[in-house]
DRENBA-481580 format. One record per residue: residue number from 1; y, z, x of N, C-alpha, C in turn. Coordinates in Angstrom, 2 decimals, always signed. Atoms other than C-alpha are relative to their C-alpha. Layout:
BEGIN
    n     n_py     n_pz     n_px    ca_py    ca_pz    ca_px     c_py     c_pz     c_px
  NUM        Y        Z        X        Y        Z        X        Y        Z        X
...
***
This chain:
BEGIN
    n     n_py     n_pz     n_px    ca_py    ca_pz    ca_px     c_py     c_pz     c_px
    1    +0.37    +0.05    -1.41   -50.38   +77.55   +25.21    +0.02    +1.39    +0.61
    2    -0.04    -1.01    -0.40   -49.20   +80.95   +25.83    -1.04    +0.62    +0.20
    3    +2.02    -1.24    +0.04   -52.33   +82.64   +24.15    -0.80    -0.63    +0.25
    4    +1.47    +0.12    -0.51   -54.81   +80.70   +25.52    +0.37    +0.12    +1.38
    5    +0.10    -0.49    -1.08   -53.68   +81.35   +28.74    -0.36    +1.51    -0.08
    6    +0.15    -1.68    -0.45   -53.47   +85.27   +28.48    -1.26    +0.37    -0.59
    7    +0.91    -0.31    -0.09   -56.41   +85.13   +26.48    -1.14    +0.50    +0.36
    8    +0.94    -0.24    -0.75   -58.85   +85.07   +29.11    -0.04    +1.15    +0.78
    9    -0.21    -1.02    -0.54   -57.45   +87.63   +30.83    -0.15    +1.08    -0.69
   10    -0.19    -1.34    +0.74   -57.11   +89.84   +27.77    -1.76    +0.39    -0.15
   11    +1.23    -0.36    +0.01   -61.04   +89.60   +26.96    -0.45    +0.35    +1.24
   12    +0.52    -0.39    -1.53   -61.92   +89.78   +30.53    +0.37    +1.62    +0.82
   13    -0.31    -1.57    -0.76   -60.12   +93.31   +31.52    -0.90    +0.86    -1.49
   14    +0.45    -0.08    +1.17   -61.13   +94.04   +27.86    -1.55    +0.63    +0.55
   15    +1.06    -0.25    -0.15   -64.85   +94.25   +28.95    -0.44    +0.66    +1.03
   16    -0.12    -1.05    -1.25   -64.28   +95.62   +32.33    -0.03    +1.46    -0.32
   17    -0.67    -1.16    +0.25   -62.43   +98.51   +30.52    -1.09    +0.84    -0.58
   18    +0.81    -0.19    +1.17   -65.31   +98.85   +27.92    -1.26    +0.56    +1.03
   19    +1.31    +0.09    -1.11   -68.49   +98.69   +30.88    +0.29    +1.61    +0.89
   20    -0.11    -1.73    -0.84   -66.21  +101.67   +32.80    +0.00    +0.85    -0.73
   21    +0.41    -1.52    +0.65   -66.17  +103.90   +30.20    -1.32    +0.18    -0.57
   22    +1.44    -0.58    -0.10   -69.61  +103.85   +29.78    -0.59    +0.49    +0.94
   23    +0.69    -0.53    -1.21   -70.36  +104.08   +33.24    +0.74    +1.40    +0.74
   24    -1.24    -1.28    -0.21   -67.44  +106.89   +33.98    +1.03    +0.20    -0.66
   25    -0.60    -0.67    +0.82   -66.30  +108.09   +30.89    +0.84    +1.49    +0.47
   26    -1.09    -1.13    +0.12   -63.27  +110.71   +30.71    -0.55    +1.26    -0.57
   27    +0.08    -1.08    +1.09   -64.29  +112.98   +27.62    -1.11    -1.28    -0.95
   28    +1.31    +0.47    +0.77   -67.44  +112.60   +25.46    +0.70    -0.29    -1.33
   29    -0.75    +0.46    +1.30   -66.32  +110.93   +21.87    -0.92    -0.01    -1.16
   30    +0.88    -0.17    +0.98   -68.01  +112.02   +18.93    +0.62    -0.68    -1.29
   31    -0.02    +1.06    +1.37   -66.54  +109.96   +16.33    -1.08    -1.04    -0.17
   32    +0.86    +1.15    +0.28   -68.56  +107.28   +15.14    +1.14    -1.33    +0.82
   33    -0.51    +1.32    -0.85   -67.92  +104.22   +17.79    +0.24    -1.29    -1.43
   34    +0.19    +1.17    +0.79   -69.07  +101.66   +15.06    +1.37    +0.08    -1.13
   35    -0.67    +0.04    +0.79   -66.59  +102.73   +12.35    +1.41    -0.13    +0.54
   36    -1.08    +0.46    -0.23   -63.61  +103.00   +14.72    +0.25    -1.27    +0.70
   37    -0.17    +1.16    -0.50   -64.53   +99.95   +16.66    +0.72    -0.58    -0.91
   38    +0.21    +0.94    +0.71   -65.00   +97.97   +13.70    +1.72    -0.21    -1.07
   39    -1.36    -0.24    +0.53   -61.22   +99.28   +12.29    +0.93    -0.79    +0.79
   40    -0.80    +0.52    -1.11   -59.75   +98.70   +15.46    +0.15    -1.40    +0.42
   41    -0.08    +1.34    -0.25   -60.74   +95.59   +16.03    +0.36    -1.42    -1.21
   42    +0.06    +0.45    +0.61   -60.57   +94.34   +12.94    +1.69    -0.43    -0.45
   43    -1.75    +0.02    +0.19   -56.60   +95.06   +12.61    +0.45    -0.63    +1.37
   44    -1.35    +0.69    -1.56   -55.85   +93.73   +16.34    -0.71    -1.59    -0.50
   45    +0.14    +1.37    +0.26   -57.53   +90.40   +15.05    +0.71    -0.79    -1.36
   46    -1.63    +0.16    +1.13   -55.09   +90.42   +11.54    +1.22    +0.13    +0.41
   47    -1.31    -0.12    -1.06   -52.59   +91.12   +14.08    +0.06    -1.59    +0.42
   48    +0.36    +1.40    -0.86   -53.74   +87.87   +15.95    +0.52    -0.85    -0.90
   49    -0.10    +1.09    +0.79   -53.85   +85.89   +13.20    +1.36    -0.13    -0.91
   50    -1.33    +0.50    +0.84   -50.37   +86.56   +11.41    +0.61    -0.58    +1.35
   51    +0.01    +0.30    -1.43   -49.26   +86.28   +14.83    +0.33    -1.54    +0.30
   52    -0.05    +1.26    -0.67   -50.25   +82.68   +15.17    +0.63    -1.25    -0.98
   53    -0.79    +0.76    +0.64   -49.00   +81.34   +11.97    +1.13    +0.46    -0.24
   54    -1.72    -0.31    +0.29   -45.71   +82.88   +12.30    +0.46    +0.07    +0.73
   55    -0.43    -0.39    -1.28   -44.48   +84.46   +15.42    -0.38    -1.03    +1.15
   56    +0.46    +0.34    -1.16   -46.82   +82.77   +18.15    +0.99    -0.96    +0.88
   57    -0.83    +0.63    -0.49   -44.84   +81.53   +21.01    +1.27    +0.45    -0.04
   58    -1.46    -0.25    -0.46   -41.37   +83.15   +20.62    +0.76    +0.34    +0.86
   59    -0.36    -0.40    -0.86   -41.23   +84.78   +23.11    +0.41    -0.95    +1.10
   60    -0.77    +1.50    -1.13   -41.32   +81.49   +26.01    +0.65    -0.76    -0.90
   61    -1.07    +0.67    +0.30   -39.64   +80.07   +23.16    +1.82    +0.00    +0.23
   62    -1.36    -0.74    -0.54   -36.72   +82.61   +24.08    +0.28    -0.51    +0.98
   63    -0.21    +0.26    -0.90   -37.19   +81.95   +27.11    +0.43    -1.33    +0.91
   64    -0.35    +1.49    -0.27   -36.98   +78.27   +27.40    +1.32    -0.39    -0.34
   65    -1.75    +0.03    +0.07   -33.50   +78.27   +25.87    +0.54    +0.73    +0.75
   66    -1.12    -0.89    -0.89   -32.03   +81.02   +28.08    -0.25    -1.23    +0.80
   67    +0.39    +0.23    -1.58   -33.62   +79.18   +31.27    +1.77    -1.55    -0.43
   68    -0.39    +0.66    +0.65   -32.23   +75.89   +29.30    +1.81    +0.22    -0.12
   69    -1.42    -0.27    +0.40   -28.66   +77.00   +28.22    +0.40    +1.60    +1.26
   70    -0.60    -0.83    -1.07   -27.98   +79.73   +30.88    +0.29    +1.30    -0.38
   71    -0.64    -1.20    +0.68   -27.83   +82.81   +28.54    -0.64    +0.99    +0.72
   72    +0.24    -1.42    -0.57   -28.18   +86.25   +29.36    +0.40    +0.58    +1.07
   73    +0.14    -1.00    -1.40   -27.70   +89.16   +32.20    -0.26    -0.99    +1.00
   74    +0.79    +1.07    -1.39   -29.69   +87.10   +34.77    +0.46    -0.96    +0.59
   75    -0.45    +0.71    -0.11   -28.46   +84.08   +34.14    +1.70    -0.15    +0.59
   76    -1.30    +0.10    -0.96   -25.01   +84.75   +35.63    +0.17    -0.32    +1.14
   77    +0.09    -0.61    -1.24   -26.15   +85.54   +38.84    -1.01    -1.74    +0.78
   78    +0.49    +0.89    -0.31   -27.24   +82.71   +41.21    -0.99    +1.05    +1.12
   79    +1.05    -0.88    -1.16   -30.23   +84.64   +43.07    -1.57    -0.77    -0.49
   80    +1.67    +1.00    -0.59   -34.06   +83.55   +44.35    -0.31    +0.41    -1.43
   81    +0.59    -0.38    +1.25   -36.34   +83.18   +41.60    -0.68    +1.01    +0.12
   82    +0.96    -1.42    +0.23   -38.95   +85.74   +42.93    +0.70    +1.14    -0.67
   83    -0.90    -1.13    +0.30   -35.81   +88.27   +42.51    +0.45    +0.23    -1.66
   84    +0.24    +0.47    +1.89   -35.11   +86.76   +38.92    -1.20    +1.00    -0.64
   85    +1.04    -0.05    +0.55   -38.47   +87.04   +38.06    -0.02    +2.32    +0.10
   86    +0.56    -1.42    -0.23   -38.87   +91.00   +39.20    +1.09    +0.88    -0.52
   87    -0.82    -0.98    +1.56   -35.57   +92.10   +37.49    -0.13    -0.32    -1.15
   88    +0.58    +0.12    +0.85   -36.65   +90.74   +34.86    -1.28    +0.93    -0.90
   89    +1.25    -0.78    +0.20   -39.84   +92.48   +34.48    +0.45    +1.62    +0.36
   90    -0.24    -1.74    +0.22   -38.40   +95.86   +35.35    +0.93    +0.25    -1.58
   91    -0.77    +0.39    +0.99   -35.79   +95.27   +32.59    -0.89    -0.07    -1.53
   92    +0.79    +0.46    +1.08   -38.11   +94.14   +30.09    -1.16    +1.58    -0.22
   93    +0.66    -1.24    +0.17   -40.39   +97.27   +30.79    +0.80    +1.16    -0.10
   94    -0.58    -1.04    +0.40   -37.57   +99.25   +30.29    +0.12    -0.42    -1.77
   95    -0.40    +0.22    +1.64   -36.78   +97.58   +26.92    -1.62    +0.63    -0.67
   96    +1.70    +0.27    +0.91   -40.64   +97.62   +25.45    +0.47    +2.19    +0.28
   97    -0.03    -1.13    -0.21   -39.98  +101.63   +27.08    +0.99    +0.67    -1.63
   98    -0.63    -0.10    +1.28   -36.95  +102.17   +24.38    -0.10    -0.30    -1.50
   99    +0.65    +0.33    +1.50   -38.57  +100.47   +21.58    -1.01    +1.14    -0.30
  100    +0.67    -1.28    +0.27   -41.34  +103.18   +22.01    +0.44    +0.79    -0.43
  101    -0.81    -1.11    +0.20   -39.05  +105.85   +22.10    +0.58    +0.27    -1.38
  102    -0.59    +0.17    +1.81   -37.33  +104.67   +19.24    -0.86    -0.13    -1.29
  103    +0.78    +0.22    +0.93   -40.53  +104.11   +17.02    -0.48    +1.32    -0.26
  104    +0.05    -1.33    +0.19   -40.98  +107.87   +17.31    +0.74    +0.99    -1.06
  105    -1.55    -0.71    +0.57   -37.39  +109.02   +16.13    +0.04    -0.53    -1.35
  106    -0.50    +0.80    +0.93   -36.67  +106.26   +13.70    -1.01    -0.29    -1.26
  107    +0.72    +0.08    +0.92   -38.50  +107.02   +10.44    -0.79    -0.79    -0.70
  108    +0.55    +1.05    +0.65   -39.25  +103.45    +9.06    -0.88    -0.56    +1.06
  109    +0.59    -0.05    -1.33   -40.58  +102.99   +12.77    -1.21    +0.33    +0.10
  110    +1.33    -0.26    -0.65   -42.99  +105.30   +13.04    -0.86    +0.14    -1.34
  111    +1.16    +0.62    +1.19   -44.48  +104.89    +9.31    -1.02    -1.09    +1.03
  112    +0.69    +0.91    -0.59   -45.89  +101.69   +11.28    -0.96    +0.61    +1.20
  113    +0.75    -0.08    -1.42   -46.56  +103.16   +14.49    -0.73    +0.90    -0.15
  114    +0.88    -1.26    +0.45   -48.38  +106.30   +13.18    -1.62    -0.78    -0.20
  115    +0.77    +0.60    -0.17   -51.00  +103.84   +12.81    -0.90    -0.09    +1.31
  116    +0.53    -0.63    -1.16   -51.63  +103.90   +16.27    -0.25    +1.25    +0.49
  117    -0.09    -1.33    -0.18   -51.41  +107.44   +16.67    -1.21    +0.62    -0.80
  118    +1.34    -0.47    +1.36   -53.93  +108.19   +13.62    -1.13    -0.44    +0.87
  119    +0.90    +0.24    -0.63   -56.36  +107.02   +15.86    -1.17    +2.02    +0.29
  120    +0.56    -1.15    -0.59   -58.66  +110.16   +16.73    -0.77    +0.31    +0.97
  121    +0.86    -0.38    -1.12   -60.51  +109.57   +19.86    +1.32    -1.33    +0.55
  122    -0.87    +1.00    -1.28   -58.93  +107.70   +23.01    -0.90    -0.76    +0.41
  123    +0.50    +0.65    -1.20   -60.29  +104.97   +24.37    +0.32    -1.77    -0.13
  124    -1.01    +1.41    -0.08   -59.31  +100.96   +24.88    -0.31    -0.61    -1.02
  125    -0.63    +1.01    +1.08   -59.67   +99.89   +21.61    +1.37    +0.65    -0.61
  126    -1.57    -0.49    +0.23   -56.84  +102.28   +20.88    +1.44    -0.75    +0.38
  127    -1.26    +0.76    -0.44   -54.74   +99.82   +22.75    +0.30    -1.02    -0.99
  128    -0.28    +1.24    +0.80   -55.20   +97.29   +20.08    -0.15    +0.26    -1.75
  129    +0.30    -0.35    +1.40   -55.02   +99.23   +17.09    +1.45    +0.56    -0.14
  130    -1.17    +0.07    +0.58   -51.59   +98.25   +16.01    +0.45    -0.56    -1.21
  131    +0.06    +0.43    +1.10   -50.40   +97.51   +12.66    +0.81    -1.46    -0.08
  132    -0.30    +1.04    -0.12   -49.60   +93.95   +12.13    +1.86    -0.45    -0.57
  133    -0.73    +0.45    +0.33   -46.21   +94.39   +10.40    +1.13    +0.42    +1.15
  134    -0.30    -0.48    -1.41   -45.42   +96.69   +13.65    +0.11    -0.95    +1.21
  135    +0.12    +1.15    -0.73   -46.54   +93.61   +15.70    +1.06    -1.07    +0.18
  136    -0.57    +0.56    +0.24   -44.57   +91.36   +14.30    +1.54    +0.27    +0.46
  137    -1.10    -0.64    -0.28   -41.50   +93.64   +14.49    +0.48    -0.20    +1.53
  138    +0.72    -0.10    -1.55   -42.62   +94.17   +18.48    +0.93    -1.48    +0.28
  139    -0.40    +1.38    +0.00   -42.09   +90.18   +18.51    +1.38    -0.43    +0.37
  140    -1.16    +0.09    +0.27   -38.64   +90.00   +17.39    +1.34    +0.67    +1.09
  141    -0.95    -0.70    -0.46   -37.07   +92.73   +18.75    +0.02    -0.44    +1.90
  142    +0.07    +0.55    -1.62   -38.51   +91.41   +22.53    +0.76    -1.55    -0.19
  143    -0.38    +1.36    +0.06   -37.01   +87.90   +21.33    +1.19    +0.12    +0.47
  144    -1.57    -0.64    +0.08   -33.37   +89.62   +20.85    +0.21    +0.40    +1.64
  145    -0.14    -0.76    -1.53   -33.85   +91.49   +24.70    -0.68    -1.18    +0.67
  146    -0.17    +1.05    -1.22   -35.05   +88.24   +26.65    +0.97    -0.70    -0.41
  147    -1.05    +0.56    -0.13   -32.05   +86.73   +25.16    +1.41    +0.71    +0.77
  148    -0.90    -0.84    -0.56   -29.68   +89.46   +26.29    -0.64    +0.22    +1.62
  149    +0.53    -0.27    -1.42   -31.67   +89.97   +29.83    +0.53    -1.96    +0.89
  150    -0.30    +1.58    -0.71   -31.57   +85.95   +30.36    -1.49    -0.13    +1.08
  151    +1.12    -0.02    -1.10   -35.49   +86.34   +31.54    -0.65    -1.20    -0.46
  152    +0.26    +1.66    +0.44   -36.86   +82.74   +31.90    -1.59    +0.22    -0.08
  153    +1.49    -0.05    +0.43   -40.51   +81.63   +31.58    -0.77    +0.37    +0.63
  154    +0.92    -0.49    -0.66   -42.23   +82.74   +33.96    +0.13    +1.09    +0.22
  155    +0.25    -1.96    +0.46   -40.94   +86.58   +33.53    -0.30    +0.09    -1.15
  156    +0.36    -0.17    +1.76   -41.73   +86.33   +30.14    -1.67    +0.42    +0.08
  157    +1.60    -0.01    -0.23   -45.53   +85.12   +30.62    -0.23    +0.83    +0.80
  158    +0.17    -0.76    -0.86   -45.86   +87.20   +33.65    -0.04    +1.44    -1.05
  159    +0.44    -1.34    +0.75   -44.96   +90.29   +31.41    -0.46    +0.32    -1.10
  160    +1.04    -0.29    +0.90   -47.01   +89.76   +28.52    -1.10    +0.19    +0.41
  161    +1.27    -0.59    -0.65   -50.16   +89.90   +30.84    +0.19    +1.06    +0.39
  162    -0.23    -1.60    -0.34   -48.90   +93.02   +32.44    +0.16    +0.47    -1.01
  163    -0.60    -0.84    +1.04   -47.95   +94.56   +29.24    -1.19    +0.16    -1.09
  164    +1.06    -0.30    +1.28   -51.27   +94.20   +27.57    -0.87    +0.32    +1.13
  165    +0.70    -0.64    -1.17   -53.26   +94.57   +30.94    +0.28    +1.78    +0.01
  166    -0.55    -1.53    -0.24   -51.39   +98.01   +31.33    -1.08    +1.06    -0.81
  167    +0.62    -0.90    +1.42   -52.01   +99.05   +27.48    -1.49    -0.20    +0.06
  168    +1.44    -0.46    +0.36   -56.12   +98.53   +27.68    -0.04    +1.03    +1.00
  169    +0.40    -0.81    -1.18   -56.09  +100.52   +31.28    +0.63    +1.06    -0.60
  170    -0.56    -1.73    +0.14   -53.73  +103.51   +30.39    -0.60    +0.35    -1.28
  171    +0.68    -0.27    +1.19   -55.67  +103.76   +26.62    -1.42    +0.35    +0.84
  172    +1.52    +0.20    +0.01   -59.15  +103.45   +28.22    -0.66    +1.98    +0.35
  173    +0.76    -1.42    -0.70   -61.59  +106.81   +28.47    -0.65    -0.04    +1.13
  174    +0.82    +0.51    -1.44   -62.31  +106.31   +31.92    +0.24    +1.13    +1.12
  175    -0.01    -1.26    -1.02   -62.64  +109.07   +35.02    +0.96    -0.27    +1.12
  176    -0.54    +0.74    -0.82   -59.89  +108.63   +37.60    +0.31    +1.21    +0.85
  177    +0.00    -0.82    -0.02   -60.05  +111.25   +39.93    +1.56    +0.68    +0.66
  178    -1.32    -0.49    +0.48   -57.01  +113.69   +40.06    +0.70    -0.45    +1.32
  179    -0.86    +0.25    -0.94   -56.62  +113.00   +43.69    +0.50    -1.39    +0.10
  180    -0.37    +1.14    +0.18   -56.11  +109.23   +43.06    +1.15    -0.28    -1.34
  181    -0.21    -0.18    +1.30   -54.61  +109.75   +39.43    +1.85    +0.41    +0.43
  182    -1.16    -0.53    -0.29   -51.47  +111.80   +41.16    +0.78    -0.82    +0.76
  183    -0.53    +0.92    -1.38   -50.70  +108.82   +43.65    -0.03    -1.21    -1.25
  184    -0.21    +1.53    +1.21   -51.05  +106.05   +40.66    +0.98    +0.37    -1.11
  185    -0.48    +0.11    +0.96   -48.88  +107.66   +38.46    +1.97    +0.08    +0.13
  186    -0.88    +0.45    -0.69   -46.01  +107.45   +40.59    +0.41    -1.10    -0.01
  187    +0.47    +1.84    -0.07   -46.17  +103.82   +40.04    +0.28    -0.86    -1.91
  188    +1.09    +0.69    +1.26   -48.29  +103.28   +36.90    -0.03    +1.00    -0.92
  189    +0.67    -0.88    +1.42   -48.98  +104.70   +33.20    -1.36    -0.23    +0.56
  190    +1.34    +0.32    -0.34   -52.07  +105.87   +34.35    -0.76    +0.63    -1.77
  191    +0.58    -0.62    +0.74   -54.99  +107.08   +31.61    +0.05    +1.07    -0.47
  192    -0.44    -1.58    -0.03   -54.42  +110.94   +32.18    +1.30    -0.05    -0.34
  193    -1.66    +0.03    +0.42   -50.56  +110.15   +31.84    -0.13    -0.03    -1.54
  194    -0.61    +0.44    +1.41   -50.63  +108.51   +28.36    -1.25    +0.84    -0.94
  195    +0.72    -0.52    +0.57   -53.61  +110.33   +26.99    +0.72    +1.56    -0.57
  196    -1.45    -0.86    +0.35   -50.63  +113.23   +26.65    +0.48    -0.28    -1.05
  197    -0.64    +0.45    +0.84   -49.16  +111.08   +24.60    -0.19    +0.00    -1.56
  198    +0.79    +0.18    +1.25   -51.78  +110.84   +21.95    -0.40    +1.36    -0.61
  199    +0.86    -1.51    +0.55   -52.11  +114.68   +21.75    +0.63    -0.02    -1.51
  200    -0.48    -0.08    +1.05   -51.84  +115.98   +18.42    +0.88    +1.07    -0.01
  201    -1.24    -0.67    +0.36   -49.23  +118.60   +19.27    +1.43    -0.93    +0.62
  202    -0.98    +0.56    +0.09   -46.13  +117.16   +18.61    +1.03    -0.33    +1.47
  203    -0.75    +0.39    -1.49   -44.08  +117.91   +22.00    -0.41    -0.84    +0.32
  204    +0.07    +1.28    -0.83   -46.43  +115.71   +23.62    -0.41    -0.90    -0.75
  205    -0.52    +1.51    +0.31   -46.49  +113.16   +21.68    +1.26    -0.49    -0.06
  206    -1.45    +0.74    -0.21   -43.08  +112.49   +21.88    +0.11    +0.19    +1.69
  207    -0.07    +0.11    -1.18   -43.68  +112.12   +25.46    -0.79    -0.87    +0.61
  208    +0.88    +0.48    -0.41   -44.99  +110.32   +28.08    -0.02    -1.69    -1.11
  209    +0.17    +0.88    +0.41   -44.10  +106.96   +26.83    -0.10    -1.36    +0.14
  210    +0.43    +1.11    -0.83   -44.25  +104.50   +29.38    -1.36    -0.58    -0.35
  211    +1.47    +1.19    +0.35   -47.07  +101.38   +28.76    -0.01    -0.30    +1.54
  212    +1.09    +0.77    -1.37   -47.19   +99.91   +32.59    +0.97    +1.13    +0.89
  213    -0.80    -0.97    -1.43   -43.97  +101.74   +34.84    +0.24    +1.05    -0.31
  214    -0.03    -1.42    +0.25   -43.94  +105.14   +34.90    +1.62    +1.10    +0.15
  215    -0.99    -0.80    -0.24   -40.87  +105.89   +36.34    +1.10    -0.01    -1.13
  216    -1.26    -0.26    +1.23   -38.68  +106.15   +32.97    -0.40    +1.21    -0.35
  217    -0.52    -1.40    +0.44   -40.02  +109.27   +31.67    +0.72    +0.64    +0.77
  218    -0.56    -1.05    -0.84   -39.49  +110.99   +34.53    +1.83    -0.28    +0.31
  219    -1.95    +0.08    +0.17   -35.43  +109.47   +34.53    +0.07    +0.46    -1.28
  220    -0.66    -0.56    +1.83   -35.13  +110.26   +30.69    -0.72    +1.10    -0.19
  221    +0.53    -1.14    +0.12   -36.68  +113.28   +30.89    -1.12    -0.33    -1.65
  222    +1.16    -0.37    +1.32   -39.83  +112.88   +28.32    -1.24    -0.36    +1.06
  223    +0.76    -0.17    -0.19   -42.29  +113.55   +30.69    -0.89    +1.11    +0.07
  224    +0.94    -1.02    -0.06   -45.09  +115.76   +30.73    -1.49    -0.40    +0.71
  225    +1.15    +0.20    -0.93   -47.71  +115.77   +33.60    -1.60    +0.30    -0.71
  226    +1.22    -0.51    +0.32   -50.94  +117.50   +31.80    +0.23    +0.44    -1.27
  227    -0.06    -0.56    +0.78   -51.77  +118.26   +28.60    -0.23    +1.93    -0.12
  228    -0.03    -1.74    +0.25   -51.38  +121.85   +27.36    -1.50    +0.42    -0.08
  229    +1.57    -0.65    +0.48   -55.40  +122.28   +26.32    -0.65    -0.35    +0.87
  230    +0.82    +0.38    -1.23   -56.72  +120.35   +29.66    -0.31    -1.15    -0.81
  231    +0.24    +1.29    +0.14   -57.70  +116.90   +29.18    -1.88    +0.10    -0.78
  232    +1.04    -0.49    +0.34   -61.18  +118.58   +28.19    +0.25    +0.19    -1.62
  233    -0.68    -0.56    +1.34   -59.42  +120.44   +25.06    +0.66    -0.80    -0.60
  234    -1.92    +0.96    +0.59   -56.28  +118.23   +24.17    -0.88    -0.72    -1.41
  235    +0.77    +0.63    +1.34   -57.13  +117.13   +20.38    +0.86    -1.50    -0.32
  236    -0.77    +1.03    +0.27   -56.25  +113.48   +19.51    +0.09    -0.32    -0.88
  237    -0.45    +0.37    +1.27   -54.25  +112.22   +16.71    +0.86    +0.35    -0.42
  238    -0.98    -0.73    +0.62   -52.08  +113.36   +14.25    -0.58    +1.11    -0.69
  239    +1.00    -1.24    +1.30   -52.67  +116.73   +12.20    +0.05    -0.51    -0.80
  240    +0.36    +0.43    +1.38   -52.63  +115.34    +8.96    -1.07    -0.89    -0.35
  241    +1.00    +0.82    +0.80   -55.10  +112.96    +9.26    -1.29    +0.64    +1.12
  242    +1.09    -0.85    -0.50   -57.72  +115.28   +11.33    -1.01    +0.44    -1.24
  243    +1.47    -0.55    +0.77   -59.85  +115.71    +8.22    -0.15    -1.37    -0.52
  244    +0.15    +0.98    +0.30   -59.60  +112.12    +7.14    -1.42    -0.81    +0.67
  245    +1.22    +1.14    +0.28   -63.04  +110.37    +6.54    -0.25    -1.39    +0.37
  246    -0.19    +1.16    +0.60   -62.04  +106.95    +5.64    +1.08    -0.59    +1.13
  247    -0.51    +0.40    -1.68   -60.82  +105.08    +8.91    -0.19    -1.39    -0.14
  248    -0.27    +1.47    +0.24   -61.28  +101.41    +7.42    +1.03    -0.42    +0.02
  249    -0.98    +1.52    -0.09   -59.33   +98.30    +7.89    +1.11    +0.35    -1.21
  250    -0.86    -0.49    +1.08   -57.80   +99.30    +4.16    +0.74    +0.58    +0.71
  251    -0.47    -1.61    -0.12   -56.97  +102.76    +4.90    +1.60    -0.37    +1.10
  252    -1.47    -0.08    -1.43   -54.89  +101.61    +8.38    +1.15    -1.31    -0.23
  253    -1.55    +1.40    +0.18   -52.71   +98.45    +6.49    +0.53    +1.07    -1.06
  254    -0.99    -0.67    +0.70   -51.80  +100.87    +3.80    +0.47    +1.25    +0.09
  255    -0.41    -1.43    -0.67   -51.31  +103.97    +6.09    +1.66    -0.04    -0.08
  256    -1.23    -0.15    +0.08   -47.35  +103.26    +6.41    +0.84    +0.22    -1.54
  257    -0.37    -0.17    +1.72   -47.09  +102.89    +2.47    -0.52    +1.04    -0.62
  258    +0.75    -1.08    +0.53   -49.25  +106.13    +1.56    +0.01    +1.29    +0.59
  259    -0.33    -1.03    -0.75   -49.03  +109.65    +2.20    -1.06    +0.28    +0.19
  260    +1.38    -0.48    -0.25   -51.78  +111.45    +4.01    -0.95    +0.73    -0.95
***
């Protein structure tokens, strides 16, 4: 039930995202569209599909026992639901924030997540070009933190639409201009924010790691406002795989098991 609810929503911003960067593209992308589409999409739909015969649902499954048995943080506290619901969701975007962080540092981590990163152009299929055993992981570890938060079902659902809404908008190559860009990012992982993230010099990629609320780098200090080369210059990816050819479906399930 979950995913066919968020479904609609996910294809629907999905094509929005896709229509604006044609019509007010960021930076011109000379890779071949067809070969990274066809990667990208091809791994967020093997994603989908382990997904649904294994994982699908754990998450309101979490959630239906906290609400159910009274566990977690939250659950102590007798307060309104709206209030529930919105510490919840800050909470939860701090956790998904620390899992980032940590998939950086933590060696067996970012084997997986380098996957995303190997990417070499920016734009919103990057949001869905995650490796499926990464996914899975993702799953779990949010299962473990709505049990410890005590966030019931309707912060749950609520922040899986925000949390994939976020990731196509702050991935997408889209024009946002600086005077609007500086007032949204106060707020929001905007595009210009996380496109930092994806540079290929190292500082900033270990920065800038907020997906929807912005305000954690700037408390944990890993932010960085602008890339070093201008958003014009800034090269995306990792160095090691900047001469890499071969950008198939293969190539990105056995990227964590193979050296560059």
């Amino acid at each position: 039930m979950e995913q066919i609810e968020r479904l609609p929503i996910f294809i629907g911003l999905l094509i929005v995202m896709m229509l604006w960067e044609v019509l007010a593209p960021k930076r011109t992308i000379t890779q071949s569209r067809w070969q990274r589409w066809s990667a990208n999409f091809s791994l967020s739909i093997l994603s989908a599909l382990l997904m649904r015969f294994s994982l699908a649902g754990a998450a309101l499954w979490a959630s239906a026992i906290v609400t159910e048995q009274h566990l977690g943080l939250l659950q102590l506290f007798n307060m309104p639901i709206w209030l529930s619901i919105v510490l919840a969701l800050i909470l939860l975007d701090l956790a998904i924030y620390g899992q980032h962080r940590l998939s950086h540092y933590w060696p067996l981590l970012w084997r997986l997540h380098k996957v995303h990163h190997s990417d070499q152009a920016f734009d919103v299929t990057t949001a869905i070009r995650f490796h499926p055993i990464e996914i899975t992981f993702s799953m779990c570890y949010k299962v473990i933190v709505i049990f410890i938060i005590g966030a019931n079902i309707h912060s749950v659902l609520l922040f899986e639409v925000i949390l994939s809404s976020c990731a196509l908008f702050n991935h997408s190559n889209i024009s946002i201009p600086i005077s609007i860009d500086k007032y949204l990012r106060l707020l929001i992982v905007t595009p210009d924010m996380h496109r930092v993230h994806h540079s290929v010099i190292n500082a900033e990629t270990n920065s800038n790691y907020g997906f929807s609320i912005s305000i954690w780098d700037r408390l944990f200090n890993s932010y960085i406002p602008q890339p070093e080369q201008g958003h014009d210059g800034v090269v995306i990816g990792l160095s090691q795989y900047q001469q890499a050819d071969d950008i198939s479906l293969k190539r990105l399930i056995l990227m964590p098991f193979t050296r560059p």
